[in-house]
N, CA and C of each residue as an Amber inpcrd file, in Angstrom:
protein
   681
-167.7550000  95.6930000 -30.5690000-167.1660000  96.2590000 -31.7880000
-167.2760000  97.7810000 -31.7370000-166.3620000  98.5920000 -31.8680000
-166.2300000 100.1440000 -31.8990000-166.8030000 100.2560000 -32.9760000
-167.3580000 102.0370000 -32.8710000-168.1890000 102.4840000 -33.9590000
-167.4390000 103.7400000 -34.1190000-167.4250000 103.8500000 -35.3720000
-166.6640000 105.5300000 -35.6800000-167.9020000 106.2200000 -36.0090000
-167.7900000 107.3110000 -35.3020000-168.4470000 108.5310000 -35.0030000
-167.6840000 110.0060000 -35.6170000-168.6290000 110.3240000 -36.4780000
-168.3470000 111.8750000 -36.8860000-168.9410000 113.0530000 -36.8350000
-168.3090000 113.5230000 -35.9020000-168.7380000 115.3010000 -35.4430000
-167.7160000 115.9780000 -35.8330000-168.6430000 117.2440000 -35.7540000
-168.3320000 118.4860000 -36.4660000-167.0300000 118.9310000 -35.4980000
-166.6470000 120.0450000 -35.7980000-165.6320000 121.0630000 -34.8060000
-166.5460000 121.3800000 -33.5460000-167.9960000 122.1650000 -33.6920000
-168.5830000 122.3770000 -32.5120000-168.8830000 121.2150000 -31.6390000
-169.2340000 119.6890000 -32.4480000-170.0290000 118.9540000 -31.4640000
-168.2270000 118.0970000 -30.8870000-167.2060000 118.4310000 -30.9530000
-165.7720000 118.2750000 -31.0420000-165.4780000 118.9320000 -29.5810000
-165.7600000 120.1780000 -29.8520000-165.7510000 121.3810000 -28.9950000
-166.3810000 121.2950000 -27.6550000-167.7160000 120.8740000 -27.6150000
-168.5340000 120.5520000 -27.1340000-168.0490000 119.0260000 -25.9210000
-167.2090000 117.8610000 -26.7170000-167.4130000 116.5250000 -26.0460000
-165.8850000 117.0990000 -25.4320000-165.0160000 118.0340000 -25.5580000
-163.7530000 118.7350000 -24.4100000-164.5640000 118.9290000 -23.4750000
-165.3550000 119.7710000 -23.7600000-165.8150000 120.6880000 -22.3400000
-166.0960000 119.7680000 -21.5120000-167.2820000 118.9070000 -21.6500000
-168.1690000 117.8930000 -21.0740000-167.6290000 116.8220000 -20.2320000
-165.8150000 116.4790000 -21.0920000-165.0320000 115.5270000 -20.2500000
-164.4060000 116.5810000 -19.3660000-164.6570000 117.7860000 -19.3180000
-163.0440000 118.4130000 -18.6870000-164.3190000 118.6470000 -17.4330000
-165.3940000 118.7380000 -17.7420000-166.6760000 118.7180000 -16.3330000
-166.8380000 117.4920000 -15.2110000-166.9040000 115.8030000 -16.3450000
-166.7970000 114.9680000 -15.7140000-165.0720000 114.7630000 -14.8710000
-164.3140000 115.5510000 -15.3040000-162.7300000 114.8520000 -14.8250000
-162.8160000 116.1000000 -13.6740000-163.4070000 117.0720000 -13.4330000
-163.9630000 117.9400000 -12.3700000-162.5530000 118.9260000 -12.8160000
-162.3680000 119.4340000 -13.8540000-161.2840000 120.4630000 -14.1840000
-162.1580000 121.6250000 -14.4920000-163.3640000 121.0830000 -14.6780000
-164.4700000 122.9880000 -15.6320000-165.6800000 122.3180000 -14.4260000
-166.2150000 123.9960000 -14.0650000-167.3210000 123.7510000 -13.2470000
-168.6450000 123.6160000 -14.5930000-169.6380000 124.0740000 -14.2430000
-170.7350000 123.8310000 -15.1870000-170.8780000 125.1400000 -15.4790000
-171.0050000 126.0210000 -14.4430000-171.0230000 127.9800000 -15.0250000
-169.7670000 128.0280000 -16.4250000-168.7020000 127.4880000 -15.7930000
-167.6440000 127.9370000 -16.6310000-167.9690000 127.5450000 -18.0160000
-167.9830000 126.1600000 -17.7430000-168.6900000 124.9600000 -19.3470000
-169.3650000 125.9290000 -19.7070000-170.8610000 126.5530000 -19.1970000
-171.6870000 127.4690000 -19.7410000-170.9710000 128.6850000 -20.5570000
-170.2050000 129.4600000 -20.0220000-169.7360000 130.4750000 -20.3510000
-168.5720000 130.3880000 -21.7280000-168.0510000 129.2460000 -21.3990000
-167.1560000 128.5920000 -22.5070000-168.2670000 128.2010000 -24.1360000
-169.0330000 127.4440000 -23.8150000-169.5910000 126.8070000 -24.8370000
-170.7610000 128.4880000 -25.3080000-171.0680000 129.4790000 -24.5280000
-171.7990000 130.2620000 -24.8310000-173.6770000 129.6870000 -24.6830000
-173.4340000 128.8910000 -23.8570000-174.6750000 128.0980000 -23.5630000
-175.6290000 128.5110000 -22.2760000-176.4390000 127.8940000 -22.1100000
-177.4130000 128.4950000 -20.7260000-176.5480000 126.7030000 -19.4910000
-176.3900000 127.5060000 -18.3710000-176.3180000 125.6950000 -17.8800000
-177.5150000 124.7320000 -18.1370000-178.9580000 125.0460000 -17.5840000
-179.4440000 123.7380000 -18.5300000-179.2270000 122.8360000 -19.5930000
-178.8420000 123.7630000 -20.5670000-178.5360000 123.0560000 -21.7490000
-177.0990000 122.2080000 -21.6750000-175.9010000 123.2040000 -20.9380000
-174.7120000 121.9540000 -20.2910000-175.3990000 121.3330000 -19.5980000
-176.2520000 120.6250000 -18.9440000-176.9790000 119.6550000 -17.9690000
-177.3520000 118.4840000 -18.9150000-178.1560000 119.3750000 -19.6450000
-178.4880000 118.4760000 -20.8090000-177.6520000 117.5060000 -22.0100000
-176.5780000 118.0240000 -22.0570000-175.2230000 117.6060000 -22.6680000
-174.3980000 116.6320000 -22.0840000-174.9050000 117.3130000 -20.0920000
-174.0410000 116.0260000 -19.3930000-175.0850000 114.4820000 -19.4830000
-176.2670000 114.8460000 -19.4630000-177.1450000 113.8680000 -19.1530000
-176.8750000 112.6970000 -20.8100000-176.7150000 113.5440000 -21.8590000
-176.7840000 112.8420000 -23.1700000-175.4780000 112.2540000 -23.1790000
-174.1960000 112.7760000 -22.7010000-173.1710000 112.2160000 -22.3030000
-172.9140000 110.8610000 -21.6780000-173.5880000 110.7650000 -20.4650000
-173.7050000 109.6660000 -19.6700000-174.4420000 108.4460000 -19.9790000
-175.2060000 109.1560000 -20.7650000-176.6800000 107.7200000 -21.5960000
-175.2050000 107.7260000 -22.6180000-175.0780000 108.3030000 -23.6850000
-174.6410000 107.6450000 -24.6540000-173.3440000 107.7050000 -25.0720000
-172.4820000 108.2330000 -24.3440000-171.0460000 108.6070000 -24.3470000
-170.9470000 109.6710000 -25.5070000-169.4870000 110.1120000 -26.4730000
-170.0240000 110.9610000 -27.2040000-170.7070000 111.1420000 -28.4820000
-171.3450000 109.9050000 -28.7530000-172.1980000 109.7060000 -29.4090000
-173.3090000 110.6580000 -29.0110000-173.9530000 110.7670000 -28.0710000
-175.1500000 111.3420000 -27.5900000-174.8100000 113.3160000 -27.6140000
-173.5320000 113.3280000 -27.9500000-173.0060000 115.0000000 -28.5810000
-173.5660000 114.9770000 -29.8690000-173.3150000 114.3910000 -31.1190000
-173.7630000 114.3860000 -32.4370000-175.0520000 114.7060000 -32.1380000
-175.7860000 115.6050000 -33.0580000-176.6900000 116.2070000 -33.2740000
-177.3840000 115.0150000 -34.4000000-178.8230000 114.8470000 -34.0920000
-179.8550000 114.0330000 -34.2150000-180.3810000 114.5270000 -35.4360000
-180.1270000 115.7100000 -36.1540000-180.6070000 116.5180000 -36.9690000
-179.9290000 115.8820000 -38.3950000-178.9210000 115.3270000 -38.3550000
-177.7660000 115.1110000 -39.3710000-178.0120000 113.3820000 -40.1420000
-178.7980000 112.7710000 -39.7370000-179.1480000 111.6540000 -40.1420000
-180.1340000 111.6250000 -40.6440000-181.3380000 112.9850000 -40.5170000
-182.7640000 112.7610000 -41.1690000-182.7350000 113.9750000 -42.3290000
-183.5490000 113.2770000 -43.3710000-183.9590000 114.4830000 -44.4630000
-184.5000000 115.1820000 -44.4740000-184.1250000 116.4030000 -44.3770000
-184.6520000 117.5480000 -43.9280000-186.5030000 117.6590000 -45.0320000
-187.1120000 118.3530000 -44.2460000-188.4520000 118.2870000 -44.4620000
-188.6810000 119.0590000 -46.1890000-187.6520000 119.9650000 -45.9980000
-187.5700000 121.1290000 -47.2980000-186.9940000 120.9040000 -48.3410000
-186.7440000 119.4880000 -48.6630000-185.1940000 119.2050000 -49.4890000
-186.0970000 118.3850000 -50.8040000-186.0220000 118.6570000 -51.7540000
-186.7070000 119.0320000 -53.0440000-186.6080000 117.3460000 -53.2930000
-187.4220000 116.8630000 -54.4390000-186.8780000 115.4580000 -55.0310000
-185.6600000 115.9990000 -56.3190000-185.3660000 114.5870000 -56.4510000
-184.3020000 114.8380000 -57.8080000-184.8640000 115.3150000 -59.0330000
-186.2210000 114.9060000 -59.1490000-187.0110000 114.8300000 -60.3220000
-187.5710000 116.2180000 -60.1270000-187.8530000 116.4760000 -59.0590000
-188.4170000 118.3590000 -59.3230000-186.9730000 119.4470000 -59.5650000
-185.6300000 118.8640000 -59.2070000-185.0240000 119.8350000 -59.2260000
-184.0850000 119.4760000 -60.8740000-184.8500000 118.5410000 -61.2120000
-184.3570000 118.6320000 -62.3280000-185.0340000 118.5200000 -63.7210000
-186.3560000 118.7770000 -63.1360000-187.3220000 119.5730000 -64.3040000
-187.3000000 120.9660000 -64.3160000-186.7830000 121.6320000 -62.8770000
-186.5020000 122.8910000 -62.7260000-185.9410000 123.6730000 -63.7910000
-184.4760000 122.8670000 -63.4030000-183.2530000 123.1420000 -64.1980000
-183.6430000 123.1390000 -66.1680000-183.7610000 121.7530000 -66.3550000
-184.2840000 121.5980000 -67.9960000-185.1590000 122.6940000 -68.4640000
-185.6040000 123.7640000 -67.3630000-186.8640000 124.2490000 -68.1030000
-186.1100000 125.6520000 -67.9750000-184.7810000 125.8980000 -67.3040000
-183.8480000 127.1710000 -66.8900000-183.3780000 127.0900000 -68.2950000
-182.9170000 125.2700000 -68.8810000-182.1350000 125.6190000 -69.6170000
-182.8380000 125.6870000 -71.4150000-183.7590000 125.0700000 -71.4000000
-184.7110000 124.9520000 -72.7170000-185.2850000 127.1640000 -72.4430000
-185.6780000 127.9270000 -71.6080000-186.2830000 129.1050000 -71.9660000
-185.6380000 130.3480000 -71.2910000-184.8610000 129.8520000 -70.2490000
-184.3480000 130.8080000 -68.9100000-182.4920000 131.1310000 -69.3820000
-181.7970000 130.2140000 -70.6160000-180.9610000 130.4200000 -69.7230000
-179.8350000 131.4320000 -69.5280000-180.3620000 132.5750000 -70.1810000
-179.4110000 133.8350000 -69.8700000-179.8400000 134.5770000 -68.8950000
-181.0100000 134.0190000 -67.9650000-181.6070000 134.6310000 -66.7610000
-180.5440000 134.6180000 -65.5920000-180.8580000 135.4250000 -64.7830000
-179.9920000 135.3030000 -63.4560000-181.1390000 134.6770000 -62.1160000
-180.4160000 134.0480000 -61.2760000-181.7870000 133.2300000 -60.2870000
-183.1590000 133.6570000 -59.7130000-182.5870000 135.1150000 -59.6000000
-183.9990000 135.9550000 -59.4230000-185.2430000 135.9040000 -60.4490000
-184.5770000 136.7330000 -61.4350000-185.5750000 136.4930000 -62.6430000
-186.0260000 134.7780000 -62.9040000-185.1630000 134.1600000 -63.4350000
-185.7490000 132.5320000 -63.4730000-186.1590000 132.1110000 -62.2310000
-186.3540000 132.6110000 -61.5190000-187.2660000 132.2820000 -60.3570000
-188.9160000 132.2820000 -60.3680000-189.0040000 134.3350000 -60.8780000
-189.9760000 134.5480000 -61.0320000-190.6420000 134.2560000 -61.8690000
-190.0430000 133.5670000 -63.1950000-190.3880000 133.0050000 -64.2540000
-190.7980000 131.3180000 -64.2920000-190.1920000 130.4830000 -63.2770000
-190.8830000 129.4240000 -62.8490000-192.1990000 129.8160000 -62.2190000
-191.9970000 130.6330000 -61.0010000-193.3300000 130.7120000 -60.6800000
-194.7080000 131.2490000 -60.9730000-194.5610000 132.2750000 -62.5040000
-196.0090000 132.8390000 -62.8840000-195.9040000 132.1470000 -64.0090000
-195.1140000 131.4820000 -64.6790000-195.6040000 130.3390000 -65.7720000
-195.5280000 129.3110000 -66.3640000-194.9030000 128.7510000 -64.7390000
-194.8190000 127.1490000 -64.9170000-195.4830000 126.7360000 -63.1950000
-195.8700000 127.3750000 -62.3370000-196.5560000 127.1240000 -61.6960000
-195.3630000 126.1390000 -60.3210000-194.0890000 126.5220000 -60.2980000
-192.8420000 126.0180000 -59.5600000-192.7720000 126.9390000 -58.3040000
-192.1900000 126.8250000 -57.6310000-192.1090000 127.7120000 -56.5410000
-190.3650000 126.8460000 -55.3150000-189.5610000 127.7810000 -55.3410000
-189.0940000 127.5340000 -54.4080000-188.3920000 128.2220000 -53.9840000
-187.5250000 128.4530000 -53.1640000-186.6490000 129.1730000 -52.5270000
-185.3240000 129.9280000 -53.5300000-185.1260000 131.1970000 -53.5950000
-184.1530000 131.9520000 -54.5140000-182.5530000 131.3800000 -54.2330000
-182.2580000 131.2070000 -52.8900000-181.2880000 130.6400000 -52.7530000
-180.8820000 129.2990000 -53.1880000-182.2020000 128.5490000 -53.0990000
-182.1400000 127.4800000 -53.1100000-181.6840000 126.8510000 -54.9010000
-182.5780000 127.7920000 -55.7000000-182.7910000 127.7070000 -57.0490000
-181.3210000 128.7750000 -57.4690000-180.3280000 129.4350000 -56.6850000
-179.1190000 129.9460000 -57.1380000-178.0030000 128.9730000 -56.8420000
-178.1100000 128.0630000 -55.5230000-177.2160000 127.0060000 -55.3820000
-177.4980000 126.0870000 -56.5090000-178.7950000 125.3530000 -57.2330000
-178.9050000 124.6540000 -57.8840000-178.6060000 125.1630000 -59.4900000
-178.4700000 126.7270000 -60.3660000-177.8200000 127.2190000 -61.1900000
-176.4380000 126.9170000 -61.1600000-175.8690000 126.8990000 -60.0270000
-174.2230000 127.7310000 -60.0770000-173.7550000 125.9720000 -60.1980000
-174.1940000 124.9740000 -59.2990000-173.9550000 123.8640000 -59.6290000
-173.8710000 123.0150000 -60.7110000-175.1370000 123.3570000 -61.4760000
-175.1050000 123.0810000 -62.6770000-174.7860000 123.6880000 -63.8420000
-173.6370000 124.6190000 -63.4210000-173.2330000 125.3430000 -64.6940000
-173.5440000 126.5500000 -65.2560000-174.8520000 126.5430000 -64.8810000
-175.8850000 127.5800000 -65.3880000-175.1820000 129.0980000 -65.2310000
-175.0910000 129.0900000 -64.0740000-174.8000000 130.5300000 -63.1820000
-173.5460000 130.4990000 -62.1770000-172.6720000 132.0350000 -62.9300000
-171.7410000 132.4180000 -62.0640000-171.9290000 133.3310000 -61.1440000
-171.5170000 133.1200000 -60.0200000-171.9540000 133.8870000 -59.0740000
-170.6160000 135.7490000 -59.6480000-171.5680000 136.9900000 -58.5130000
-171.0820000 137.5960000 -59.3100000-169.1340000 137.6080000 -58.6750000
-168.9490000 136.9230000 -57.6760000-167.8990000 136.8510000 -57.1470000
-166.7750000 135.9360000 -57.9560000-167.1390000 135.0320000 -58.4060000
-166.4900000 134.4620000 -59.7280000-166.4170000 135.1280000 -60.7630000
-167.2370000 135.9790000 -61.0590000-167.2010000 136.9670000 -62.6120000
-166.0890000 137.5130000 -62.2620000-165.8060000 138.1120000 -61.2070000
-164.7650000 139.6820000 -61.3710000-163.6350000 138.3730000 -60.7590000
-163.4140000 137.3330000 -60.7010000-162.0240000 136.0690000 -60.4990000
-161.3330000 136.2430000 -61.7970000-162.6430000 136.3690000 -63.1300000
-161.9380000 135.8410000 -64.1950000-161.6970000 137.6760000 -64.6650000
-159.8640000 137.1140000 -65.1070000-159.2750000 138.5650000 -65.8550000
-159.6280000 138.5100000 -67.2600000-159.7920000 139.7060000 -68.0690000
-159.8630000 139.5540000 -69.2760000-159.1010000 140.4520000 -69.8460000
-158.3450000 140.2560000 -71.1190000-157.9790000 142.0540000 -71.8010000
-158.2910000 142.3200000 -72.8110000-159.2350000 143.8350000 -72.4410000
-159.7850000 144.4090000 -72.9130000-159.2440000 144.4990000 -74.3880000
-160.0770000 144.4230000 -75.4720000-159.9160000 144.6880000 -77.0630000
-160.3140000 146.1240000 -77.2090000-159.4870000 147.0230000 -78.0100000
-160.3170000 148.1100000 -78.6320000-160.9490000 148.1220000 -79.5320000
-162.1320000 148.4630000 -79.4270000-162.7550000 149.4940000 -81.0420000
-162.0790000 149.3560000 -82.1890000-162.3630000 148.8660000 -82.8130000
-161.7870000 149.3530000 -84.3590000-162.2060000 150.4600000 -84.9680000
-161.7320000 151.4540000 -85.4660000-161.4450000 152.8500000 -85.9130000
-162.5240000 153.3450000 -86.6780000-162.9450000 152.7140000 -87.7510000
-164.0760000 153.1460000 -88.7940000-164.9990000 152.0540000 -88.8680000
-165.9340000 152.6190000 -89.3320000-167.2200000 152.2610000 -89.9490000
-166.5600000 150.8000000 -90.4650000-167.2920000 149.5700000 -90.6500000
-167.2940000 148.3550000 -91.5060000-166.1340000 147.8210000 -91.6030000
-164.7720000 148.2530000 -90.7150000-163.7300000 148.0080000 -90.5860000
-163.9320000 146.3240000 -90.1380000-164.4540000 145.9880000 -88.8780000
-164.6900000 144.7180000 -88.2670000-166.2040000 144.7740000 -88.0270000
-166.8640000 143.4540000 -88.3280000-168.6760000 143.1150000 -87.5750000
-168.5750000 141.8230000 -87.3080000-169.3670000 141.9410000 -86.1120000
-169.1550000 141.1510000 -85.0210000-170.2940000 140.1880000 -85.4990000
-170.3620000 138.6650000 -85.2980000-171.7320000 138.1900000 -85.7370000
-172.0190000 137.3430000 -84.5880000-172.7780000 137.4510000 -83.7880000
-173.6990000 136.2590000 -82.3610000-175.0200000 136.4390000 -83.0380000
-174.9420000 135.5890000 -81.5310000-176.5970000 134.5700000 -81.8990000
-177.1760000 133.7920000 -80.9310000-177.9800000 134.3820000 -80.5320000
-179.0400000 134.2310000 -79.5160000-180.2910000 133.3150000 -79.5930000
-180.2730000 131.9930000 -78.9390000-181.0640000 131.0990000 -79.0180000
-182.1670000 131.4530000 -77.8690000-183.3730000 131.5930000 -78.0810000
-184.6870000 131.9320000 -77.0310000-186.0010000 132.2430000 -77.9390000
-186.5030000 132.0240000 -76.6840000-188.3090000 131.9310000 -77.1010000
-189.0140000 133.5850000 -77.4200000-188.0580000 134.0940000 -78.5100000
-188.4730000 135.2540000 -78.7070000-189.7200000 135.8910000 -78.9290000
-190.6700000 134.7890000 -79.4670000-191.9710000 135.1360000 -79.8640000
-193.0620000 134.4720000 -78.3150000-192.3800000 134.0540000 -77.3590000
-192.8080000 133.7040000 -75.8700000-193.9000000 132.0760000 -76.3420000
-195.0020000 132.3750000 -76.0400000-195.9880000 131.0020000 -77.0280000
-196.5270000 131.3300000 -78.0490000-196.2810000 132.1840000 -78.5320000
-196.8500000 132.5480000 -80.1220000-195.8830000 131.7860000 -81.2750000
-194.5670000 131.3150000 -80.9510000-194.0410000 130.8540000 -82.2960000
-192.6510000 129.8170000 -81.4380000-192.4800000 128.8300000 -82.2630000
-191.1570000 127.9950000 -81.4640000-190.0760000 128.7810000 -81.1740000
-189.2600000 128.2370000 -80.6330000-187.6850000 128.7110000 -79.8440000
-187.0200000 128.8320000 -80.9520000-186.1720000 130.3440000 -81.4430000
-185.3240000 130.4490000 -82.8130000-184.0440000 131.0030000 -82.0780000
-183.3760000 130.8910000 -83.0890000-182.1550000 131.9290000 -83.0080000
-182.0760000 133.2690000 -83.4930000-181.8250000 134.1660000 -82.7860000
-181.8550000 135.7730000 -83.3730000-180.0150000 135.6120000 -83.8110000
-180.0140000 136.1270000 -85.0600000-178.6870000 135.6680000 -85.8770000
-178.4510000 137.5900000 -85.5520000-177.0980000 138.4160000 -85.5270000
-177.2350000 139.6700000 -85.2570000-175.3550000 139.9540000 -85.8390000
-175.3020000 141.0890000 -86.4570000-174.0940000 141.6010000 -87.2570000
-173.9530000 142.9910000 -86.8660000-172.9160000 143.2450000 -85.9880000
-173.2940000 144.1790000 -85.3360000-171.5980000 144.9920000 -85.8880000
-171.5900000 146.2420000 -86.1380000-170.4430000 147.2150000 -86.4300000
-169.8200000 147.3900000 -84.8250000-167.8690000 147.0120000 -85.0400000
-167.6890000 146.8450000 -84.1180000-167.1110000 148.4950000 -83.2710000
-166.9010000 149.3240000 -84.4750000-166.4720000 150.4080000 -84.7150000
-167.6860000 151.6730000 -83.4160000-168.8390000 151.3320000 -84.4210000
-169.7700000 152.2910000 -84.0690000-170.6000000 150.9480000 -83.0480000
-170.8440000 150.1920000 -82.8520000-171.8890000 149.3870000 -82.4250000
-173.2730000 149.3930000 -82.9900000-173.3100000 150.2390000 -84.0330000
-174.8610000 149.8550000 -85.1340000-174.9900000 148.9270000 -85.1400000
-176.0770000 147.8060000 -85.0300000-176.6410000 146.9020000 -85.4250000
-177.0820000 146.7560000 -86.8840000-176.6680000 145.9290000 -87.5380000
-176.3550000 145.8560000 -89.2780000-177.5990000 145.2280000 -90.0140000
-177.4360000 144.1810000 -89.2700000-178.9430000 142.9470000 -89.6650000
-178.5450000 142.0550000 -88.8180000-180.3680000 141.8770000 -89.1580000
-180.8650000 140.8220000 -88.1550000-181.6570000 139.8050000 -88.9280000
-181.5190000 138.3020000 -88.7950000-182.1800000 137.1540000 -89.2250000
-182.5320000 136.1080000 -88.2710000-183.7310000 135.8150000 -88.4370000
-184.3120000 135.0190000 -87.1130000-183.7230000 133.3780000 -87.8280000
-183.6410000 132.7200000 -87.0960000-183.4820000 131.5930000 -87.6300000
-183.7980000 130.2440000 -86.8180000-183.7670000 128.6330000 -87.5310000
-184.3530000 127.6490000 -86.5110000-183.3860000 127.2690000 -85.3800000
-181.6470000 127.9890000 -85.7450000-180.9810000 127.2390000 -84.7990000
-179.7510000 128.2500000 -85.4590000-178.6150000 128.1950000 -84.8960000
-177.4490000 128.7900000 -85.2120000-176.3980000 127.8450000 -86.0050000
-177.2190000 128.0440000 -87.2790000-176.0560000 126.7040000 -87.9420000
-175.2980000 127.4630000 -89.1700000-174.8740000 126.6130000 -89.8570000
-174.1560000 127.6320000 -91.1150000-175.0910000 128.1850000 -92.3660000
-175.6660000 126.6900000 -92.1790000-176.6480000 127.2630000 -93.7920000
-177.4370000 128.6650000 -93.5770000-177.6260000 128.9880000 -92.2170000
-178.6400000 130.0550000 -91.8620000-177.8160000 131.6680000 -91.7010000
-176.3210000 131.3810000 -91.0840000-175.3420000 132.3930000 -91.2200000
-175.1310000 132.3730000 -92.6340000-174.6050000 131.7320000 -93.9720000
-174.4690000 132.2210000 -94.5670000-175.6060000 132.9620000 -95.5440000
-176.6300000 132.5700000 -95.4310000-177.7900000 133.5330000 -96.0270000
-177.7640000 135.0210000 -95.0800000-177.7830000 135.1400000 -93.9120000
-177.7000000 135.4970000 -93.6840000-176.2550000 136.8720000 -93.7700000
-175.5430000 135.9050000 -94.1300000-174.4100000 136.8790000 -94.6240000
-174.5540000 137.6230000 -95.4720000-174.9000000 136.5700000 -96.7270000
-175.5460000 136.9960000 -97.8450000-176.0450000 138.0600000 -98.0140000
-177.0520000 138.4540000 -97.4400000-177.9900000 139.6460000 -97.1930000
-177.4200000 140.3860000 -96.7790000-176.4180000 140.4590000 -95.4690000
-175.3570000 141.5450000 -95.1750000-174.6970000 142.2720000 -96.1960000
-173.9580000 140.9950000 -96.9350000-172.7480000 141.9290000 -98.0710000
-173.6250000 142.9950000 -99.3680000-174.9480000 141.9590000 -99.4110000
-175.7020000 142.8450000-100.3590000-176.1800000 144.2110000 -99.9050000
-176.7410000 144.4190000 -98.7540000-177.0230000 145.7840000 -98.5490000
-175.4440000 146.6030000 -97.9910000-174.6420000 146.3520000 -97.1360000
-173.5150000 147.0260000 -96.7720000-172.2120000 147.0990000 -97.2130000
-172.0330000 145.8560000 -98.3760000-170.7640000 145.5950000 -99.0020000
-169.7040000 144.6090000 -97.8100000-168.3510000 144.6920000 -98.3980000
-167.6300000 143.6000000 -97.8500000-166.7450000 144.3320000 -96.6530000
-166.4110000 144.1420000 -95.5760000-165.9860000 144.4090000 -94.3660000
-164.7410000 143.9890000 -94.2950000-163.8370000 144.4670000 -93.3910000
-162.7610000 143.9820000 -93.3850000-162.2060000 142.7070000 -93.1940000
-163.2120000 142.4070000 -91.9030000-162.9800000 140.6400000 -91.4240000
-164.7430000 140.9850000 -90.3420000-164.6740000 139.4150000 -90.3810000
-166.3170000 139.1170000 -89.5770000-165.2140000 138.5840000 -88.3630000
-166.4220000 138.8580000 -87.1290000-165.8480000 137.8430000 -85.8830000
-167.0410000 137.2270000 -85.6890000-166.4950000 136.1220000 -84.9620000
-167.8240000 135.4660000 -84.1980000-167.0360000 134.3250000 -83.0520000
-167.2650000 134.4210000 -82.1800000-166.6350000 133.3640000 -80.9120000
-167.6590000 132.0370000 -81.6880000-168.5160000 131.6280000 -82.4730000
-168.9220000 130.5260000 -82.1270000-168.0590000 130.1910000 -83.3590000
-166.9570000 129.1880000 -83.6430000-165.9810000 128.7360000 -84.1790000
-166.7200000 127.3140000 -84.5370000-167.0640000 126.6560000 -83.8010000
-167.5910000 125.4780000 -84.1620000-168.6500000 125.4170000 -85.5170000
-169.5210000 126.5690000 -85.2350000-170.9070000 126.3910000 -86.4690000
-169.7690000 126.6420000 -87.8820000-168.9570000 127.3440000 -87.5880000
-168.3420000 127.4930000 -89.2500000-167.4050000 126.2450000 -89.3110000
-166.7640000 125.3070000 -88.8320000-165.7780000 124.4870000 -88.8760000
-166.3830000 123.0660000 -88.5220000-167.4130000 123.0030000 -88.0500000
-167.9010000 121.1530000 -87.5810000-167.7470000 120.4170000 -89.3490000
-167.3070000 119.3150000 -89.1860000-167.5690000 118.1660000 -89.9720000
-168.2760000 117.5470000 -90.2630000-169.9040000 117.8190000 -89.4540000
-170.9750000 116.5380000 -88.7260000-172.1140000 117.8960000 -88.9950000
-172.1720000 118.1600000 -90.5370000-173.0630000 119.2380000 -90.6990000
-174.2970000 118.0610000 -90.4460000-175.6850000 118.6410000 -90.2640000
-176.9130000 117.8440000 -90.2560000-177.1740000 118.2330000 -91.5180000
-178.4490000 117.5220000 -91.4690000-179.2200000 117.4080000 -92.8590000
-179.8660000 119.4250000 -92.8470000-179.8530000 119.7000000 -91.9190000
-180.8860000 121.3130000 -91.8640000-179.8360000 122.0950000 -92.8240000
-178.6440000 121.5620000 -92.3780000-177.6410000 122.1670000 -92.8580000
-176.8610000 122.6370000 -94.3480000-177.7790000 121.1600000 -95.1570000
-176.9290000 120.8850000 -96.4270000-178.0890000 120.9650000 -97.4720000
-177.9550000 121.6640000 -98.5000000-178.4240000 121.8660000 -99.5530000
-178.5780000 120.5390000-100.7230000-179.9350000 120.8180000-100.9900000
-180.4740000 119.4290000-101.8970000-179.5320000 119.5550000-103.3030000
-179.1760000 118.2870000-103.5440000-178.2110000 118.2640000-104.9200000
-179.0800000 118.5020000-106.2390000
């Protein structure tokens, strides 16, 4: 019964030369010089040839798990812990941040392939893929304020994970107010508003990209005020 066998382009590359040696068309210097090899090592290619036809080209390396290759369960406590405290970090920093205080350790590359995979992280070669066009400034003071909101462990282990709620002038870029809060929901923006219009008055229009916290249907209970 035939067996299908899959090699690469080199080990491809490699089982030409080796027949064009046995059919006596390439000497073994040449094979050498072709493949960029020492002749021993074509010797060695012919010898693995003859035991195992080109099976014995495939590299032995490609069937075993490599010694360095993480479990599922470490690389994905990794990740949960990028994304519960890390995750506006870039791989470097959440690197160094697994390793002085969670006691993790692994390879930067390794922990940037496992970001970009999971969403986490764009590499910076994808950033400059995506076009954007540019908005201007709005002209005066309180004309437009911008409102985000930043979920992280601002107080580090001194206090739980909040949201920094932030109203920022889009005009001047002053920062207007600031309200810490348990999560970025509405009941907490509009107090938060609240407090805005009272010290600065009413603005032309608010922005905010998060569209969902003002429009969901499926408010929670944090959300809704006792009757």
């Amino acid at each position: 019964m035939s067996c299908l066998i899959t090699m690469s382009q080199k080990e491809l590359r490699r089982l030409e030369v080796i027949q064009k040696i046995r059919d006596q068309r390439l000497s073994v210097v040449q094979a050498a010089e072709l493949l960029g090899l020492s002749r021993s090592q074509v010797h060695r290619l012919l010898q693995a040839y003859d035991r195992s036809g080109a099976a014995g080209l495939v590299s032995k390396k490609r069937s075993r798990p490599s010694n360095r290759r993480h479990s599922e369960e470490f690389r994905n406590a990794a990740l949960d812990l990028i994304r519960e405290r890390y995750l506006d970090f870039g791989p470097t920093l959440a690197r160094e941040k697994l390793i002085e205080l969670h006691h993790i350790s692994l390879a930067k590359e390794t922990l940037r392939q496992w970001m970009t995979e999971a969403g986490i992280w764009v590499s910076r070669r994808e950033r400059k893929k995506r076009v954007f066009q540019p908005r201007g400034r709005r002209d005066c003071f309180g004309e437009l304020v911008q409102i985000d909101g930043s979920h992280h462990w601002w107080f580090e282990n001194r206090g739980p994970k909040c949201a920094l709620l932030v109203y920022i002038d889009d005009a001047t870029g002053k920062l207007l107010h600031l309200r810490f809060a348990g999560s970025e929901n509405t009941f907490d923006y509009l107090h938060a508003t609240k407090a805005y219009l009272q010290q600065w008055g009413k603005p032309l229009a608010f922005y905010s990209d998060k569209h969902g916290v003002f429009r969901s249907t499926h408010a929670s209970e944090k959300d809704r005020t006792s009757a």
